[in-house]
C-alpha positions in Angstrom: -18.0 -49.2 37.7 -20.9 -48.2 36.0 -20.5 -44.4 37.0 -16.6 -44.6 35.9 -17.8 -45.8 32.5 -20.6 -42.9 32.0 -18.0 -40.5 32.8 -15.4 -41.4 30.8 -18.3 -41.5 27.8 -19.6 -38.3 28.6 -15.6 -36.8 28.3 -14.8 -38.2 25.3 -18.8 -37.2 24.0 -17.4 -33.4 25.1 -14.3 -33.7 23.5 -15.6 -34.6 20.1 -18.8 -32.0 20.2 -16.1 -29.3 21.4 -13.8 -30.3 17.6 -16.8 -28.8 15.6 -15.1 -26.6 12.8 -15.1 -22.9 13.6 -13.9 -19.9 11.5 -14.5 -19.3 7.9 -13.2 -20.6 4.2 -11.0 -18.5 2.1 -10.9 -19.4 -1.4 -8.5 -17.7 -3.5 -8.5 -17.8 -7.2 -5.2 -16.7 -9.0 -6.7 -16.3 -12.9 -3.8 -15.3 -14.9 -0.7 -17.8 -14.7 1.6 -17.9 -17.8 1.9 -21.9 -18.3 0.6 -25.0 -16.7 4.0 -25.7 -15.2 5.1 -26.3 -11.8 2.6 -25.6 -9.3 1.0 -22.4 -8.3 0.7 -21.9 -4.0 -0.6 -19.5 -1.7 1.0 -19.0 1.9 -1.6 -17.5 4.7 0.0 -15.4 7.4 -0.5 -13.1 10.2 1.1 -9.7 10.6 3.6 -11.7 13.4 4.4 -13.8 10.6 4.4 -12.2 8.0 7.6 -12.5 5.9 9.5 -13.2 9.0 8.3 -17.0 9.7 6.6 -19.9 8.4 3.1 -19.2 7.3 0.0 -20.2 9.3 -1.6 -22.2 6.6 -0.5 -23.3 3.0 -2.0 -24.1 0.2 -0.5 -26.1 -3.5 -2.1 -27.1 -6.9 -1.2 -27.8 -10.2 -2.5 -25.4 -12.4 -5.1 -26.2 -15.2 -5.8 -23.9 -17.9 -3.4 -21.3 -16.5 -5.3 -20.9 -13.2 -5.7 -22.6 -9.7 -7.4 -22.2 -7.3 -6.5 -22.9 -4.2 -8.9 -22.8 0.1 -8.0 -22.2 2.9 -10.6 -23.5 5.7 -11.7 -23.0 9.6 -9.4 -19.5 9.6 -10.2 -17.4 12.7 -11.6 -13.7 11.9 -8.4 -11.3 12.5 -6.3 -9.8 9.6 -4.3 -11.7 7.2 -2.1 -11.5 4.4 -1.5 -13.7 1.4 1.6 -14.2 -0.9 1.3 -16.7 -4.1 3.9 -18.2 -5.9 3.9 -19.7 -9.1 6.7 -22.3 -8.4 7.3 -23.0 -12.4 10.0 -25.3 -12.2 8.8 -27.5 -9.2 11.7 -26.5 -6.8 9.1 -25.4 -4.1 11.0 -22.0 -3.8 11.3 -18.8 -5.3 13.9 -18.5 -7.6 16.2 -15.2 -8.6 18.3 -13.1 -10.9 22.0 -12.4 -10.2 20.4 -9.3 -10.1 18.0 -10.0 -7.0 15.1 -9.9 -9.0 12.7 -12.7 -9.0 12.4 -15.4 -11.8 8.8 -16.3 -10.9 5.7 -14.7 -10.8 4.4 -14.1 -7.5 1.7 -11.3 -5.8 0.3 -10.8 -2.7 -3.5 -10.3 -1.7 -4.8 -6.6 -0.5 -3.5 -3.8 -2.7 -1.3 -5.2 -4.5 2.5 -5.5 -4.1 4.0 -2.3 -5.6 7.8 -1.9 -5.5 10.3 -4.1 -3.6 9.6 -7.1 -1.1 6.0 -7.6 -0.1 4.7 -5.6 2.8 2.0 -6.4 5.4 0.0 -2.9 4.8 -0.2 -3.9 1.1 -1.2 -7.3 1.5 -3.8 -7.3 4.7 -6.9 -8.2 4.5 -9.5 -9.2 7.0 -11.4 -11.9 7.8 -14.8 -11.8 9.7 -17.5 -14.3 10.0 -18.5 -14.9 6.4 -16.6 -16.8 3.9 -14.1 -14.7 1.9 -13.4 -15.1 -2.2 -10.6 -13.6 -2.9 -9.0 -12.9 -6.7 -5.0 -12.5 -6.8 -3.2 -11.9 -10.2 0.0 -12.1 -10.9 
């Protein structure tokens, strides 16, 4: 009996070593918001993801003094891509113009989001073993 007990500590005493937290912290700092309204968010994906799916992580504040920012933690190295929103009107989506065009701001992280829908090659970034700071304006 003895001997079932120690075993069964000694798994669960693996199990809970084996949780530590592994990856790194990305913080991500969006500066330049026009109000305090809504909420501003940021959506973490991978390049399978990647405006085809739901993101891998995401991320909500309400702004304060027309900035948020916003971390994302224990994220694998590997490259990513980040789009913000700033979701004005508290709908917790992106609204449009008749037109198509959006109503609220948004950007994406990496180069920046040039003409038309984001795209992965504009927004990738990567992610190695040391935390990652990351500025996005909108």
């Amino acid at each position: 009996m003895r001997t079932i007990i120690f075993l069964l500590l000694a798994a669960v005493s693996t199990i809970s070593f084996g949780q530590e937290t592994k990856g790194v912290t990305i913080t991500v700092t969006i500066p330049n918001l026009t109000n305090n309204d809504g909420s501003a968010s940021a959506a973490l994906y991978n390049e399978a993801t990647f405006m085809k799916a739901a993101p891998i992580d995401s991320q909500a504040a309400t702004p304060e003094n027309n900035m948020v920012t916003l971390v994302f933690e224990n994220v694998a190295p590997g490259d990513y891509g980040i789009i913000t929103l700033h979701d004005q009107n508290g709908n917790n989506r992106m609204d449009f113009e008749a037109n198509g065009m959006p109503k609220e701001d948004y950007a994406t992280s990496g180069s920046g989001t040039g003409f038309g829908p984001p795209s992965w090659n504009n927004a990738k970034f990567t992610v190695g073993t040391e935390d990652v700071q990351l500025e996005i304006k909108m």
